[in-house]
Each structure stands twice: as structure tokens, then as C-alpha cells.
TORPA-829082 format. One record per residue (C-alpha): residue number from 1; chain; x, y, z. Coordinates in Angstrom, 1 decimal. Example, Ala and Ser with C-alpha at 12.3 -4.5 7.8 and 13.67 -1.06 7.14 Angstrom:
[setor 1 "A" [12.3 -4.5 7.8]];
[setor 2 "A" [13.7 -1.1 7.1]];
This chain:
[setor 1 "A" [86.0 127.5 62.1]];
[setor 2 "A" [88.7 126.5 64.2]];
[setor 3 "A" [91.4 124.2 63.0]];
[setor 4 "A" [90.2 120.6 64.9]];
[setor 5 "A" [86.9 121.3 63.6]];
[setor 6 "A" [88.1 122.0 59.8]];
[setor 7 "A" [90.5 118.6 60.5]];
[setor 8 "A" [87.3 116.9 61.5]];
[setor 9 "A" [85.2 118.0 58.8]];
[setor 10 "A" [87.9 117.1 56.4]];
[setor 11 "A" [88.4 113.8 57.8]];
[setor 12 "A" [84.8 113.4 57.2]];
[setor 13 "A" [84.7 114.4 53.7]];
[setor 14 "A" [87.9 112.4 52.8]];
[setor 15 "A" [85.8 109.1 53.9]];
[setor 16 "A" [82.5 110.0 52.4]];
[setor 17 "A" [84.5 110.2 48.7]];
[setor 18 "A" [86.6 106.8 49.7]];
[setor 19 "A" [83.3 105.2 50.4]];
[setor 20 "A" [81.6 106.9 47.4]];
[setor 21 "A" [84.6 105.9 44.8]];
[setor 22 "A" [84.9 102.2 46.4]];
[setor 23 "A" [80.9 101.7 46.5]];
[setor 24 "A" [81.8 100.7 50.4]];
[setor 25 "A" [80.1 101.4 53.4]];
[setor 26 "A" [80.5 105.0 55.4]];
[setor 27 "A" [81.4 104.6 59.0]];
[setor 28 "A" [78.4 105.1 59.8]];
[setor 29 "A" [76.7 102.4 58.2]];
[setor 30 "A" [79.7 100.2 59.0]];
[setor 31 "A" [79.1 101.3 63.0]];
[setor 32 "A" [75.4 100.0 62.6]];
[setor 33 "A" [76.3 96.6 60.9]];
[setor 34 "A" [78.6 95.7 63.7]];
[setor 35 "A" [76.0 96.7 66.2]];
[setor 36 "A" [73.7 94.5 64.6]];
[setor 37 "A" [75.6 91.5 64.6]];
[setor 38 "A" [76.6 89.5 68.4]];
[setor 39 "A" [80.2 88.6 67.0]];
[setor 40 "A" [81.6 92.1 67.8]];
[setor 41 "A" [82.0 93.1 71.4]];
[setor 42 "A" [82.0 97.2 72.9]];
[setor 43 "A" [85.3 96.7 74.8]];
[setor 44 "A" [85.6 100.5 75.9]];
[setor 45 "A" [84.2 99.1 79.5]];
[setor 46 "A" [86.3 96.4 80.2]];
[setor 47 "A" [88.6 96.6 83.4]];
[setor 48 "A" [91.8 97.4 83.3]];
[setor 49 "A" [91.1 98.9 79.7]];
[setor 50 "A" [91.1 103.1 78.4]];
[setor 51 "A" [90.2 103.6 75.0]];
[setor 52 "A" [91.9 106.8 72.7]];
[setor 53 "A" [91.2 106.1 69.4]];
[setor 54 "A" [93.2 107.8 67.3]];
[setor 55 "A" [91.9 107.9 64.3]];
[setor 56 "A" [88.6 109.3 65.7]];
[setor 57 "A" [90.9 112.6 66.3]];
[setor 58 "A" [93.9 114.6 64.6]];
[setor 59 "A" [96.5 112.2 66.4]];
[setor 60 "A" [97.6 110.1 63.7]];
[setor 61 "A" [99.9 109.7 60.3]];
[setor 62 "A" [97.0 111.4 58.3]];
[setor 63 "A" [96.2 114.0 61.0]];
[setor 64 "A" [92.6 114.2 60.6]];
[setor 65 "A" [89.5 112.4 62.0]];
[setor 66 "A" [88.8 109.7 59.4]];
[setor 67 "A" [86.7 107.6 61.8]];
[setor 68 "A" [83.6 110.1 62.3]];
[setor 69 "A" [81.0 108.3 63.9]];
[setor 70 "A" [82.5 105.3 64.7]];
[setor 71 "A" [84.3 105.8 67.4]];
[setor 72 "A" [84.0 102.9 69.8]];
[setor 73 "A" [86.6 99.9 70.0]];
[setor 74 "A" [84.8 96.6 69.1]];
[setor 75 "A" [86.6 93.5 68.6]];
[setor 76 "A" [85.6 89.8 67.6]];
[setor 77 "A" [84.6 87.9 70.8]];
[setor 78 "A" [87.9 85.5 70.6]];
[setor 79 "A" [90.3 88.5 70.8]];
[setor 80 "A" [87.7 90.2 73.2]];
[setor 81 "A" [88.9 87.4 75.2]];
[setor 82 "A" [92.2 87.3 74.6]];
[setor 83 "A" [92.3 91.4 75.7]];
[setor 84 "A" [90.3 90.3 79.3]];
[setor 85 "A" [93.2 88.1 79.9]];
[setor 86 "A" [95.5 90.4 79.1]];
[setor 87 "A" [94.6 93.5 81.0]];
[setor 88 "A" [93.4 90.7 84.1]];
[setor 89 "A" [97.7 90.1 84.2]];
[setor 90 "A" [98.5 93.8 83.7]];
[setor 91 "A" [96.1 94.5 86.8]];
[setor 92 "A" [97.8 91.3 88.8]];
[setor 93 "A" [101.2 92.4 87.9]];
[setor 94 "A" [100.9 96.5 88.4]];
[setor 95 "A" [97.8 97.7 90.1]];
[setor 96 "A" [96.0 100.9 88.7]];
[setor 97 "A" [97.5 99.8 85.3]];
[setor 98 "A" [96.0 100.4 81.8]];
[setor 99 "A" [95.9 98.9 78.6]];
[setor 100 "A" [95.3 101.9 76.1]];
[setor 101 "A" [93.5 100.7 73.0]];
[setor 102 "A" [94.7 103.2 70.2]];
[setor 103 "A" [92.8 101.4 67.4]];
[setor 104 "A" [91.1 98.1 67.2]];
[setor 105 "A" [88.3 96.9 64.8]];
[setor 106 "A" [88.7 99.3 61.6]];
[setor 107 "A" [86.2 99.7 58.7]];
[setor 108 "A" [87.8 98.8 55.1]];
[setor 109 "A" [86.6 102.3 53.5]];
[setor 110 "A" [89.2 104.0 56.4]];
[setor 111 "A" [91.9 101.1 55.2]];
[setor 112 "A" [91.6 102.4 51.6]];
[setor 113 "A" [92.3 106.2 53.0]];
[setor 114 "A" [95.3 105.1 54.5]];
[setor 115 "A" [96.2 102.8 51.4]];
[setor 116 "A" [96.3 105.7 48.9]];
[setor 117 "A" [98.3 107.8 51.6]];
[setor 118 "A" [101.1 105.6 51.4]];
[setor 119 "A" [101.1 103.4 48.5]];
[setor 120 "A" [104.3 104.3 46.8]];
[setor 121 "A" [106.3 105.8 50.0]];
[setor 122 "A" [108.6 104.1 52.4]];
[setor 123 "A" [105.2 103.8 54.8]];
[setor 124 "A" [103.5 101.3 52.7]];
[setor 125 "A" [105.2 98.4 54.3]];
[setor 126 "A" [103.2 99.5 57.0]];
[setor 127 "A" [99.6 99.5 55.9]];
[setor 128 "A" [98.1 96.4 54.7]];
[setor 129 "A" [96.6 97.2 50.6]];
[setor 130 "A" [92.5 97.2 51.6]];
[setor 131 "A" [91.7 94.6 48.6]];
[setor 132 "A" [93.5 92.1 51.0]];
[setor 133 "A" [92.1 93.4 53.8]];
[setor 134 "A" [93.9 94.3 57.2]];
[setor 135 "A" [93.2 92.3 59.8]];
[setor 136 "A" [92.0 95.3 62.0]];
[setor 137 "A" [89.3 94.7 59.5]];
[setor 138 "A" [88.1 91.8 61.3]];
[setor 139 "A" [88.3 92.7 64.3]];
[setor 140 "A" [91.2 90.3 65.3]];
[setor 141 "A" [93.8 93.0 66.2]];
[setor 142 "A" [94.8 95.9 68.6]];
[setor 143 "A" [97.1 99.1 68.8]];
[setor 144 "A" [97.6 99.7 72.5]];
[setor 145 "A" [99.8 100.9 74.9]];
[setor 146 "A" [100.1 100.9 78.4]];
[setor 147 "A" [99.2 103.6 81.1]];
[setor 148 "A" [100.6 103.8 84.3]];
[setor 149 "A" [98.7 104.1 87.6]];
[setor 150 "A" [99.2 107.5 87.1]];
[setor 151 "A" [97.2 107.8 84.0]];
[setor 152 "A" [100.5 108.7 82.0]];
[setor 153 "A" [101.6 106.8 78.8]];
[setor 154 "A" [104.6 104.7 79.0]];
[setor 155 "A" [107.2 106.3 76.8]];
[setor 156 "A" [108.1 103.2 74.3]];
[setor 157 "A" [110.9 105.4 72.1]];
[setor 158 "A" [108.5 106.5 69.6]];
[setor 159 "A" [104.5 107.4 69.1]];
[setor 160 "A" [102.2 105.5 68.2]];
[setor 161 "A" [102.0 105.8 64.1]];
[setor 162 "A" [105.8 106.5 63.7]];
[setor 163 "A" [106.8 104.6 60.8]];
[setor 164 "A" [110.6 104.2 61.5]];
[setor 165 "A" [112.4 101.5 62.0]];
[setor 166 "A" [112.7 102.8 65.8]];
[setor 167 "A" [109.0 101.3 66.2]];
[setor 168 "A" [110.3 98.3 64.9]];
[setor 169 "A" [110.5 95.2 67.7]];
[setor 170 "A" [112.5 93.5 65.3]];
[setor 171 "A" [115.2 96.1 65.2]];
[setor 172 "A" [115.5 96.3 69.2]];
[setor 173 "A" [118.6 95.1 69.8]];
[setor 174 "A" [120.7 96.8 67.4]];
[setor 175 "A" [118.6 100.2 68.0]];
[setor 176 "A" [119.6 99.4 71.8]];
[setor 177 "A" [123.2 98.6 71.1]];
[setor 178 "A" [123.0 102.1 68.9]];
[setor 179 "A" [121.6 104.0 71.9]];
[setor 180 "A" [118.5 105.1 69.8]];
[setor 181 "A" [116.3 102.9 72.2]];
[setor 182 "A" [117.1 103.4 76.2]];
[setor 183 "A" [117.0 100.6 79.1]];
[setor 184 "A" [113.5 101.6 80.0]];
[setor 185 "A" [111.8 102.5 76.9]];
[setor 186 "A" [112.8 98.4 76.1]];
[setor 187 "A" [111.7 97.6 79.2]];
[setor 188 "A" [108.5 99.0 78.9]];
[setor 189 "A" [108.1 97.4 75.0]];
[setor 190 "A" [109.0 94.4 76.7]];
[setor 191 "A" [106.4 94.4 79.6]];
[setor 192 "A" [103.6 95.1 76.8]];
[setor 193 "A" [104.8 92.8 74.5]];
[setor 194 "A" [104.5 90.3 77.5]];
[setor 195 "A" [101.2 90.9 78.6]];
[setor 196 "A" [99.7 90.4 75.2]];
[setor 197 "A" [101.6 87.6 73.9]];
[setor 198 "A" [100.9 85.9 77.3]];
[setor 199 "A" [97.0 85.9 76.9]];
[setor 200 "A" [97.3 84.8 73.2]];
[setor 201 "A" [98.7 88.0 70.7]];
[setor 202 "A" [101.4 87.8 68.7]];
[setor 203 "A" [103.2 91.2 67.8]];
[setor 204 "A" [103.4 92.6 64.4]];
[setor 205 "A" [107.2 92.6 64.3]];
[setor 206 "A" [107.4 96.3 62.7]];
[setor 207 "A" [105.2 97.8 64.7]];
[setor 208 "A" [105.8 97.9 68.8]];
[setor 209 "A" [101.5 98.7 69.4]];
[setor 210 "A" [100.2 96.1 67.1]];
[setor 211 "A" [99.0 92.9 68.4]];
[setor 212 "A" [96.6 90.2 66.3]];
[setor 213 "A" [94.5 87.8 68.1]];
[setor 214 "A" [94.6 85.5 65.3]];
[setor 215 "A" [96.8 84.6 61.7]];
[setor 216 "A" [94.7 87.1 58.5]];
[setor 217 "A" [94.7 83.7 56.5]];
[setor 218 "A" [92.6 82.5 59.5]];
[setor 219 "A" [90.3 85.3 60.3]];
[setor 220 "A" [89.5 85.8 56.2]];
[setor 221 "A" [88.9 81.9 56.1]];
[setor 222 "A" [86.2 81.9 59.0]];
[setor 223 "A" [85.0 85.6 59.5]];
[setor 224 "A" [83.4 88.6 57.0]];
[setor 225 "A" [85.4 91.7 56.2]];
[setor 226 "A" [83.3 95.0 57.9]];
[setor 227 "A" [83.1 97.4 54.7]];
């Protein structure tokens, strides 16, 4: 067996004994409830939008596939919004642009993976603890970068996952001063950061690819958590 398949059938044994231990839903069941309800929209087709989830791959902090079958980006219909807006001023302002969605709407059984991965280490800061709930949970946030017209990445000083302070938007200017951060790797944070904000996302201020489409407080008071 090769070593992306072993990844991926480790990744699919690591969610099927979260779910089993948690009495939660498997991705799978969790991919069929939100097909069954109108709230969530498919945004993989929307224009000016690429999808590369990560976490239906190796390319991420736990380096396995912990997503299986559910592997499409859905998001509640107000943020679905919010992202049309925000890739229809990415389009206006650089033609051929992209907005790569890295993660959005994320099943709680994969939260509690990621939970037990880092609760205790200097990463937890940078997981939300699944009794609480993530907001990516309710389908009210995004990871994303941009592509160019080229169909390359933008480089923003780190990956996408790097839990450093160098990810950290709130650290920018003395990581710039420091000359850990460059005058276009800020740029580029920036021109993100601007696009999303500007159609109604605020940025997770540790994390340069995380964007919510509304407060948690709000989404728990008015929307179900997907299991």
C-alpha cells in the first residue's frame, strides 16, 4: 500500500473511533444531513472560487485525510453570500483571480480529532475545544487563500496550518519591522484580508486564512451544530 493511501485509510480509521467514542456522527452521515437540509450551500462552483480542502488530503497539521467522504465546501447561505461578494471584488479588482477555499463547513467529530491533537501543546490556542463548538461547525467560516491568474498560490509568509506567531495578523507589524514577514507577502495578507472583510468577514486575528461570516455566540444562538 502506498503511503497516501495508508495516510488515508488512517485518517479514516482515526474519525470512525472519534465518532464511535463521542457517540457523533461519521462524515459520512454528517455529509448526508447537510445535503438534506436547504441552509447549507455546495460553494465549490461559484465564480471566481477553487476549492482544496485540506483536510480531505495529507496537507495539513495532522497529515492525514480526516474528512473521507465529505469532501465538498458547504457553507450557511449568509456567508455563502458574503463569499459571492467577495470573490465578485477579487474578479473586479484582478481578473483571472481565485479565492482558494482550504476548509470551510467542518463536522464536530473532525473538531474533536484536532482537539485531542493539541490540547495541552502550544497549538491549542489555535483550535477551538469541540464541546464549544468551532464555528467552522456551523458553517459560518472559511480558510482561504488567494490564487493568481496564473493558478499559483500567493505566498503569505507561511502555509496554511502553521501555528506560529508568523501566521498571526496581529503580529504583522513587528514581524515586518523584524524582517520575518517581506513587503509583498504583507501585501498580499493585506489584499485578502481586504476582500473578505469588505463583503462582510472579519479575520481571526491569529490566523492570516481564517475568516467568519458571523460572531460564534451568534451562529450557536440561531443555527444547529453539524455532528
Amino acid at each position: 500500500m502506498s503511503r497516501a493511501r495508508a495516510l488515508a485509510a488512517l485518517g479514516a480509521i482515526l474519525v470512525a473511533l472519534a465518532a464511535s467514542a463521542a457517540g457523533a456522527a461519521t462524515p459520512a452521515e454528517s455529509l448526508r444531513a447537510v445535503l438534506a437540509d436547504p441552509e447549507y450551500v455546495d460553494v465549490s462552483g461559484f465564480a471566481g472560487v477553487a476549492v482544496d480542502l485540506r483536510y480531505a488530503g495529507t496537507n495539513n497539521f495532522v497529515h492525514t485525510n480526516v474528512y473521507g467522504p465529505f469532501d465538498r465546501a458547504f457553507l450557511r447561505k449568509p456567508a455563502a453570500e458574503k463569499l459571492k461578494r467577495a470573490a465578485a471584488a477579487l474578479s473586479a479588482e484582478r481578473p483571472g483571480w481565485k479565492i482558494l477555499i482550504l476548509d470551510a463547513l467542518r463536522p464536530r467529530s473532525v473538531q474533536r480529532i484536532f482537539w485531542a491533537r493539541v490540547v495541552g501543546t502550544r497549538q491549542e490556542p489555535y483550535v477551538a475545544d469541540p464541546e464549544k463548538g468551532s464555528i467552522h461547525n456551523f458553517g459560518f467560516a472559511l480558510d482561504v487563500t488567494l490564487l493568481s491568474d496564473s493558478g499559483a498560490e500567493l505566498d503569505m509568509g507561511t502555509g496554511f496550518d502553521d501555528f506560529t506567531p508568523l501566521a498571526e495578523p496581529q503580529r504583522e507589524a513587528e514581524l515586518a519591522k523584524a524582517g520575518k514577514l517581506t513587503v509583498a507577502q504583507l501585501a498580499n495578507r493585506r489584499l485578502l484580508r481586504r476582500i473578505m472583510t469588505g463583503a462582510g468577514f472579519t479575520q481571526r486575528p491569529n490566523e492570516w486564512w481564517h475568516h467568519d461570516a458571523a460572531s460564534l455566540d451568534g451562529a450557536r444562538a440561531s443555527h444547529s451544530i453539524l455532528e
